[in-house]
C-alpha positions as CSV (number, residue, x, y, z in Angstrom):
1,X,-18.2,-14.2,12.5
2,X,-19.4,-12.2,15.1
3,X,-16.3,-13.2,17.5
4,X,-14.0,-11.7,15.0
5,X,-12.6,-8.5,15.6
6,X,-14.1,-5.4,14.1
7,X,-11.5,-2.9,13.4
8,X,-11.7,0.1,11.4
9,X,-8.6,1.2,9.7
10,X,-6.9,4.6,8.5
11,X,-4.7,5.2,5.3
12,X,-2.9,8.4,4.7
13,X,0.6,7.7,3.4
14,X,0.2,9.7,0.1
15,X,-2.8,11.1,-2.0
16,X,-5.9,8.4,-0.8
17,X,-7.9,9.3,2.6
18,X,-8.7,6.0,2.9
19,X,-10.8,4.4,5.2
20,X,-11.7,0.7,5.5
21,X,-13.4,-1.6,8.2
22,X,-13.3,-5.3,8.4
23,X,-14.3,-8.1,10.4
24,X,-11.3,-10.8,10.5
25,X,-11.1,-10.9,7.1
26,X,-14.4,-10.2,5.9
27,X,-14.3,-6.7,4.2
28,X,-17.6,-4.1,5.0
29,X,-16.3,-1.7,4.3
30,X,-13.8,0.5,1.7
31,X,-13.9,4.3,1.5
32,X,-11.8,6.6,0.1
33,X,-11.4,10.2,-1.0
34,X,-8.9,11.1,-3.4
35,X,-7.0,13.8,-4.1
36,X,-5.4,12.7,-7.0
37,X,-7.2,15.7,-9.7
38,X,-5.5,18.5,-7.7
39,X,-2.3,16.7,-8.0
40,X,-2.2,16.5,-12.0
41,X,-1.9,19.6,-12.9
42,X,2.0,19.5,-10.9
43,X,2.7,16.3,-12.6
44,X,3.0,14.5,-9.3
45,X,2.1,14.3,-5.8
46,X,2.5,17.9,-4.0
47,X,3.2,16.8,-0.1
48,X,1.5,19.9,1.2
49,X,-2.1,19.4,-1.1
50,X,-2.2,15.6,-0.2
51,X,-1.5,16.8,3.6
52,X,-4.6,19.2,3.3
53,X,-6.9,17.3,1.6
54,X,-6.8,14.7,4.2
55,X,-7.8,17.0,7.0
56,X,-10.6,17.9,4.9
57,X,-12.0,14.8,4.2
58,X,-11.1,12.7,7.1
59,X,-13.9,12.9,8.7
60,X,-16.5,12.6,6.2
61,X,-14.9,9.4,4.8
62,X,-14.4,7.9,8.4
63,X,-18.3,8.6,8.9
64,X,-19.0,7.3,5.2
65,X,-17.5,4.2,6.1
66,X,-19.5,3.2,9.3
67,X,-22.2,4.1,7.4
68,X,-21.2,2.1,4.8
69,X,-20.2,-1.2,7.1
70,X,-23.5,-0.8,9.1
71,X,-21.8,-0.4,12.5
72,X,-21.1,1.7,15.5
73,X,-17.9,3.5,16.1
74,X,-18.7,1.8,20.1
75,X,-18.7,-1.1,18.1
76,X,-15.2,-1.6,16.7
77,X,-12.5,-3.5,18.8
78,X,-9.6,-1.4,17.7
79,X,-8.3,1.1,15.4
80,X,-5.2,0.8,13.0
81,X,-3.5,3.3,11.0
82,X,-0.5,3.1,8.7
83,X,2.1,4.4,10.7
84,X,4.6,5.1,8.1
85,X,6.8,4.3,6.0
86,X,5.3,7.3,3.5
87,X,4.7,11.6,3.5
88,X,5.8,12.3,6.8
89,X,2.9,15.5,6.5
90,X,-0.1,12.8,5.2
91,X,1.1,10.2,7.6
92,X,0.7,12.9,11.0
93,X,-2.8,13.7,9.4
94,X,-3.9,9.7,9.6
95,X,-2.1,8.9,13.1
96,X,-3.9,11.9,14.7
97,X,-7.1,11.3,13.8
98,X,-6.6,7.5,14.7
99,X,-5.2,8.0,18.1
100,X,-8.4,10.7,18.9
101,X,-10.4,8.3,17.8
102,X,-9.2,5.6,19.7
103,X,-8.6,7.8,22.8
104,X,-12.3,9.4,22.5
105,X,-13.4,5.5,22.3
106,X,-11.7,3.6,24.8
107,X,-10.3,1.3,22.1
108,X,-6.6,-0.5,21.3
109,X,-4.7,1.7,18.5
110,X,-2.0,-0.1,16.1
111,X,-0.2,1.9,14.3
112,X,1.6,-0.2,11.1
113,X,3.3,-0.7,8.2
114,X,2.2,0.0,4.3
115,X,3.3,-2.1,2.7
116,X,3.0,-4.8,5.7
117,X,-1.2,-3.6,4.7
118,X,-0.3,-4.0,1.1
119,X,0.2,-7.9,2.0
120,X,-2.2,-8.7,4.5
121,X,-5.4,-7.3,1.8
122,X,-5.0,-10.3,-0.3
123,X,-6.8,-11.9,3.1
124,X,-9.9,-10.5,2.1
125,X,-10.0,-11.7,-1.4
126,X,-8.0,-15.0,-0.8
127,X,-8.2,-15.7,2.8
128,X,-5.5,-16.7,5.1
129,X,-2.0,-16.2,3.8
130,X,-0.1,-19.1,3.4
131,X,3.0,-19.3,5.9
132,X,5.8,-18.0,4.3
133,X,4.5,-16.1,1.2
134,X,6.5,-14.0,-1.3
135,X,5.4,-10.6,-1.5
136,X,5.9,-8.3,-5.0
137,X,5.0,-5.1,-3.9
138,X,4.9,-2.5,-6.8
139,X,3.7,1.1,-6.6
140,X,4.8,5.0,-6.4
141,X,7.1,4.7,-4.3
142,X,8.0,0.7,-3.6
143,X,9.2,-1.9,-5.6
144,X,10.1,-4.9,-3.3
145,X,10.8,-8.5,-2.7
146,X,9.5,-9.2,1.0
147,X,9.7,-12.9,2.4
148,X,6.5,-12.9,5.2
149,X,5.9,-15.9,7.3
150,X,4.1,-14.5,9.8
151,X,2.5,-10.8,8.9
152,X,2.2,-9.5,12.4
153,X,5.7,-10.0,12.8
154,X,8.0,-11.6,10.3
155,X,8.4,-9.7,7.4
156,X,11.8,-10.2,5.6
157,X,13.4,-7.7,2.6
158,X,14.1,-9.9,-0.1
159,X,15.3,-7.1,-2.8
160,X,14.0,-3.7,-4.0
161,X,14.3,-0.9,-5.9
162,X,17.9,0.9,-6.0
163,X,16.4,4.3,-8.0
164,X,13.1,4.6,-9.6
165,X,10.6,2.7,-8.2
166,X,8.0,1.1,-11.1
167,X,5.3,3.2,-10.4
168,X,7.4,6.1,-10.6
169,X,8.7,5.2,-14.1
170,X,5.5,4.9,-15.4
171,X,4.5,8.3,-14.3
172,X,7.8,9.5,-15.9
173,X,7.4,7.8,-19.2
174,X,4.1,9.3,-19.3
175,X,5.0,12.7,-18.8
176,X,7.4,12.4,-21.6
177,X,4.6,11.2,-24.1
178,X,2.5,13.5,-22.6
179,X,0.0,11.5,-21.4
180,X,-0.8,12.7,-18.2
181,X,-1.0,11.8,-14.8
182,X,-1.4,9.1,-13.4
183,X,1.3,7.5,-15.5
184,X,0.2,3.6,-14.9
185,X,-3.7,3.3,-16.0
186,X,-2.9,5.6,-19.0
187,X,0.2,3.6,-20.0
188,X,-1.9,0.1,-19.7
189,X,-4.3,1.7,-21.9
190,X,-1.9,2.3,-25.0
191,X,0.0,-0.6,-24.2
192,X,-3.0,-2.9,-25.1
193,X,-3.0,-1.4,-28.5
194,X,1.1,-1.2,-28.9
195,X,3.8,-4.3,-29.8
196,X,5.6,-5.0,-26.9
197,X,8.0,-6.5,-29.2
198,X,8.6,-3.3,-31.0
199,X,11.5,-1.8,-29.5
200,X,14.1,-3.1,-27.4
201,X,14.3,-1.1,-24.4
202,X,16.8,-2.9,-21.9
203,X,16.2,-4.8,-18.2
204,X,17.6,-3.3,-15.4
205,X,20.5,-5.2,-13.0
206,X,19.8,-8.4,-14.9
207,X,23.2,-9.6,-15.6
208,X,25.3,-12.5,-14.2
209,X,27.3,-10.3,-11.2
210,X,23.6,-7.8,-10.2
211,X,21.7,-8.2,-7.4
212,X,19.2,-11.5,-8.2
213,X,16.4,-9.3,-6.3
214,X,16.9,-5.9,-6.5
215,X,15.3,-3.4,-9.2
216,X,16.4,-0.7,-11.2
217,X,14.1,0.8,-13.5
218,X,16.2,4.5,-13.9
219,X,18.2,3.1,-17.0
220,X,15.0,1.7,-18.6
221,X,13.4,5.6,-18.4
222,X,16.3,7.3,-19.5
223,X,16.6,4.9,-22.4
224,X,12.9,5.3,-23.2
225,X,13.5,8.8,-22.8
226,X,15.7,9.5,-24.6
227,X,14.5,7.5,-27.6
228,X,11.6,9.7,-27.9
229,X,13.7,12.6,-28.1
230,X,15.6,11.1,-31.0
231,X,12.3,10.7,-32.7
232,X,11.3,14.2,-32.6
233,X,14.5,15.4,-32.7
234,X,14.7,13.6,-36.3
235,X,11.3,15.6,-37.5
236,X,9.3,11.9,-36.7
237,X,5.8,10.6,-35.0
238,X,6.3,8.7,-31.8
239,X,4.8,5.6,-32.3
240,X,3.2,6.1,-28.8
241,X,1.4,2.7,-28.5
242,X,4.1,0.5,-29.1
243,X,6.7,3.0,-26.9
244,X,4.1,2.0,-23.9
245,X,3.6,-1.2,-24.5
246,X,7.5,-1.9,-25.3
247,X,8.0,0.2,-21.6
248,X,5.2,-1.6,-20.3
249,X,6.8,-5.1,-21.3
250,X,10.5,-4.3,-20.0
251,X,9.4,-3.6,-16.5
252,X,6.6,-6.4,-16.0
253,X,9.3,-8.6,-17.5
254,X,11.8,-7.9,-14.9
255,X,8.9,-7.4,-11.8
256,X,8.2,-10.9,-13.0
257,X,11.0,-12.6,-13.6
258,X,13.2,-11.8,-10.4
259,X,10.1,-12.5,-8.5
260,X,9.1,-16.5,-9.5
261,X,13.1,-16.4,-9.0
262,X,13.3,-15.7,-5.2
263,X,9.8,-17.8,-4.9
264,X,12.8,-20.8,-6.6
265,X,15.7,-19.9,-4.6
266,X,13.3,-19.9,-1.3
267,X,11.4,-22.9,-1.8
268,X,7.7,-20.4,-1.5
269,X,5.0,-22.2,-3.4
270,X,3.0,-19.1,-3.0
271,X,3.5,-15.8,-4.7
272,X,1.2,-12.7,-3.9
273,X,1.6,-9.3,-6.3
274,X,0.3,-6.1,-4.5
275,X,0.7,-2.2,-4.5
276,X,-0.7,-0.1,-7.4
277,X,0.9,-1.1,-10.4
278,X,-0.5,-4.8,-9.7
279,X,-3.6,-3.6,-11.5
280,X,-1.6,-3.6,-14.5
281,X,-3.2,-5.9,-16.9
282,X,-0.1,-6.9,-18.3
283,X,2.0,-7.5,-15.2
284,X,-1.2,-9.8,-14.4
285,X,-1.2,-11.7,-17.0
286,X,2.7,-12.6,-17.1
287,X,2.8,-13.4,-13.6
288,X,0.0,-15.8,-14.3
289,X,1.8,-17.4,-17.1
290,X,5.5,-17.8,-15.0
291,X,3.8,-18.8,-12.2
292,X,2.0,-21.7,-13.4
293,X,5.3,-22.5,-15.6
294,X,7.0,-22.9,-12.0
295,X,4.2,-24.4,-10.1
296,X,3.4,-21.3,-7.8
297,X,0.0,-20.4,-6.6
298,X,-0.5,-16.6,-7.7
299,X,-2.3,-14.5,-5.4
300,X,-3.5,-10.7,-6.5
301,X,-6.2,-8.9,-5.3
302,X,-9.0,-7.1,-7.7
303,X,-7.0,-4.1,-8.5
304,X,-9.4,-1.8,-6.1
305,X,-7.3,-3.3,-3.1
306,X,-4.2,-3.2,-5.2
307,X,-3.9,1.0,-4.7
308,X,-3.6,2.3,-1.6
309,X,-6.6,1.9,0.5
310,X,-8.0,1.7,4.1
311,X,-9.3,-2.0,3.8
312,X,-5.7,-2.7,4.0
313,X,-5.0,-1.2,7.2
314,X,-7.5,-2.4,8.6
315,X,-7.0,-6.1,7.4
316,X,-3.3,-5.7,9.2
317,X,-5.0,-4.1,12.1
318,X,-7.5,-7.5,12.7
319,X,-4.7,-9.8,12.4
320,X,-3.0,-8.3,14.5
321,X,-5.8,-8.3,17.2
322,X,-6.3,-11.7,16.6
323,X,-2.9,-12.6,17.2
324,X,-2.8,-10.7,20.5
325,X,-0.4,-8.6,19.4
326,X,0.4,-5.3,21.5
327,X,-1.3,-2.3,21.0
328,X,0.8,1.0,20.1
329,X,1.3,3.9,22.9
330,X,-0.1,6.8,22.7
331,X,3.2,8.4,21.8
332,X,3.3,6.8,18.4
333,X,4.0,8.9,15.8
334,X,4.6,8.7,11.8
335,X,7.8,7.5,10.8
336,X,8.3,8.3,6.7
337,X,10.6,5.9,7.0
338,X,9.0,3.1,8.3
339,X,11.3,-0.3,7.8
340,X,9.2,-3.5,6.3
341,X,11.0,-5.6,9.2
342,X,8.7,-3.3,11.8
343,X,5.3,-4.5,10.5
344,X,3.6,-2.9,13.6
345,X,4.8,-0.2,15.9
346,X,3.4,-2.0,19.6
347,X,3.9,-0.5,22.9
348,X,5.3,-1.4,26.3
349,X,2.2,-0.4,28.5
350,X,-0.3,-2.3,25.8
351,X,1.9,-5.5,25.9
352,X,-1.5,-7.7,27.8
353,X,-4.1,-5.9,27.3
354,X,-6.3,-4.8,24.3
355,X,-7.6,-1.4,26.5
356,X,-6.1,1.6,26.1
357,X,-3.9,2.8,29.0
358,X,-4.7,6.5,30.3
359,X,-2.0,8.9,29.6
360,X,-0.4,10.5,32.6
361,X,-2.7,13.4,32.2
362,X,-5.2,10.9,32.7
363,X,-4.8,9.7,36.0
364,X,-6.9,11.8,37.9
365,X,-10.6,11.4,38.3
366,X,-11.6,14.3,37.0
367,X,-10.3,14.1,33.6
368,X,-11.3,10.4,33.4
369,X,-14.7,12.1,34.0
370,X,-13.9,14.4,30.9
371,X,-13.3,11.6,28.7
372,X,-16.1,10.0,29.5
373,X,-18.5,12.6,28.6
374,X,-16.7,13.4,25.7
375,X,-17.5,9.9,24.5
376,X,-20.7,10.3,25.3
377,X,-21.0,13.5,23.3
378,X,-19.2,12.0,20.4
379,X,-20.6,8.8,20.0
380,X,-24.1,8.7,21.9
C-alpha cells in the first residue's frame, strides 16, 4: 500500500469546497465545506457566492483533510484538481490553489475532468473498474451516457441531456411545490410516501425516431408544472406526495431505462450510476431491479461519493499517476467547458517525468533559492 500514490485532490466546480486524499484507491480522506445554505434563499446556485465561499474555506478544508488522512503535504506524490467542465469563477478558485500548492511543493499537478472524477470514485468503494464500463452520470448540471474503457484516457459520450439536466428538474419541481432547495433529497423524501403510479406524467425522447441515449427532462417539468397550476387554479390541494413520487418515477424510469439499453446495444456487462441524483433511493432501487433482469453488474457508490466531492478528484488524480500519465503545465487553467473525451488536461514539458518543471521565471538560481525557502516556511 505504501507504494501507491498519495495524492490529494481539489473540487470546486459548483457549491462544494471539497477536498479528498487517497492512496491508489484507498480513500483517507474526504472533506468538504459547503455553501449550499447561502445559496437557498436564491433558489439556486449564485456563481459569485459559490466563487467566494471557496476562497474562504479552501484552506481550512485542505488543512482539515491532512489532518484528517494523517499525512504530510511533503508527503503527497501529486495534486489533482477538476479542471473544468463547471463555474468558470469556482473552477479558477480550485486550479489556483492546486497549482500553488503544487508549485510551493515540488509536486506533479493534473488538472481533470468532473465527471471523468464522478466515474473513477466508484474505485474506492468497488475497486478497479472493469474495462469498458457504462457510466450514468446524473446531477445539477449533467445527465450522460459515457462509454469508459480506460479512465485516464478513453472516455466516450454515449447520450446526454438535450435541456434540463435531472438534477435541475428536481430543483425545479421543487420550487413549484415549494419545497425548497435542494430540490432532489426533499423530492425523495415525499416520494417515499406518494404513488408513483398516480399520475401520468410523460417520458422524454422515448419514441421509435428519438435519440436511444439522449435525455430530455424539460417536457416532463413543464407538464408537472403545469398540472399543479391546474390544481390550484381549480380551488384544489396538490396531492404533493404522489406529484413527487409520480415526477420522481418518470425521470428514474427513463435514467434507467436508456441506460441497461446502451449497456445492451454495447455488449458492457458493467453499469456504474454516479453524480448527485444517484443518491436517489428510487433511482437505486430500479437500476438494481433492470440490471439484474439484464444480467449487468451495478456499481453505485454510498451516496456521500455520489455529490460532488474531493475523494473524487483525487481518485482520478492516483490513476492517473499510476498510469504514468503526463502531468498538466503550469499554464492550465479552468475550462467551464470541459469536454468528457479530455479526461485530463496533461502537458508537453511533463510528458516523462512526475516533477514539476520550473517556469521560465524559474530558471535562475536565485528564485529557485526563493522557492525553496518558501517551502520550507510553508511546510517545515
Amino acid at each position: 500500500m505504501a507504494d501507491e500514490p498519495l495524492v490529494l485532490g481539489i473540487e470546486t466546480s459548483c457549491d462544494e469546497t471539497g477536498v479528498g486524499i487517497v492512496r491508489g484507491t484507498t480513500l483517507l480522506a474526504d472533506a468538504i465545506a459547503s455553501s449550499v445554505d447561502e445559496h437557498a434563499r436564491f433558489g439556486g446556485v449564485v456563481p459569485e457566492v459559490a466563487s467566494r465561499a471557496h476562497l474562504e474555506a479552501m484552506v481550512p478544508t485542505i488543512e482539515r483533510a491532512l489532518k484528517e488522512a494523517g499525512v504530510s503535504a511533503r508527503d503527497l506524490d501529486g495534486i489533482s484538481v477538476t479542471a473544468g467542465p463547471g463555474l468558470a469563477g469556482a473552477l479558477l478558485v480550485g486550479v489556483s490553489a492546486a497549482k500553488a500548492y503544487a508549485y510551493a511543493l515540488g509536486k506533479p499537478l493534473y488538472g481533470v475532468n468532473h465527471l471523468a472524477s464522478h466515474i473513477c470514485v466508484d474505485q474506492l468503494e468497488h475497486g478497479p473498474l472493469p474495462e469498458p464500463t457504462m457510466a450514468l452520470l446524473v446531477s445539477g448540471g449533467h445527465s450522460s451516457l459515457l462509454l469508459s474503457s480506460d479512465i485516464t484516457s478513453d472516455v466516450r459520450p454515449m447520450g446526454a441531456t438535450i435541456d434540463d439536466a435531472a438534477g435541475e428538474a428536481f430543483d425545479k419541481i421543487a420550487r413549484v411545490l415549494d419545497l425548497g432547495f435542494p430540490g432532489g433529497p426533499v423530492i425523495d423524501r415525499y416520494a417515499k410516501e406518494g404513488d408513483p403510479g398516480a399520475i401520468a406524467f410523460p417520458r422524454g425522447l422515448t419514441g421509435p425516431r428519438d435519440a436511444a441515449y439522449d435525455f430530455s427532462f424539460s417536457g416532463l417539468k413543464t407538464s408537472v408544472a403545469r398540472w399543479i397550476e391546474a390544481k390550484r387554479a381549480a380551488g384544489e390541494d396538490v396531492p404533493v406526495r404522489d406529484v413527487a413520487a409520480s415526477f420522481q418515477e418518470a425521470v428514474v424510469d427513463v435514467l434507467t431505462r436508456k441506460a441497461v439499453r446502451a449497456c445492451r446495444d454495447e455488449g458492457v456487462d458493467h453499469l456504474m450510476i454516479g453524480g448527485g441524483v444517484a443518491a436517489n433511493s428510487r433511482l437505486r432501487v430500479l437500476a438494481q431491479e433492470r440490471c439484474e433482469a439484464a444480467g449487468i453488474r451495478l456499481r453505485v457508490p454510498r451516496p456521500k461519493l455520489c455529490t460532488d466531492n474531493g475523494a473524487m478528484v483525487a481518485a482520478l488524480g492516483a490513476e492517473m499517476v499510476a498510469r504514468g500519465r503526463a502531468a498538466s503545465d503550469w499554464d492550465l487553467s479552468a475550462d467551464s467547458s470541459l469536454p468528457v473525451t479530455d479526461t485530463h488536461v496533461p502537458g508537453s514539458s511533463h510528458a516523462h517525468s512526475h516533477s514539476p518543471s520550473p517556469s521560465p521565471a524559474s530558471s535562475s538560481h536565485s528564485h529557485d533559492h526563493v522557492h525553496e525557502v518558501s517551502k520550507d516556511n510553508l511546510y517545515s
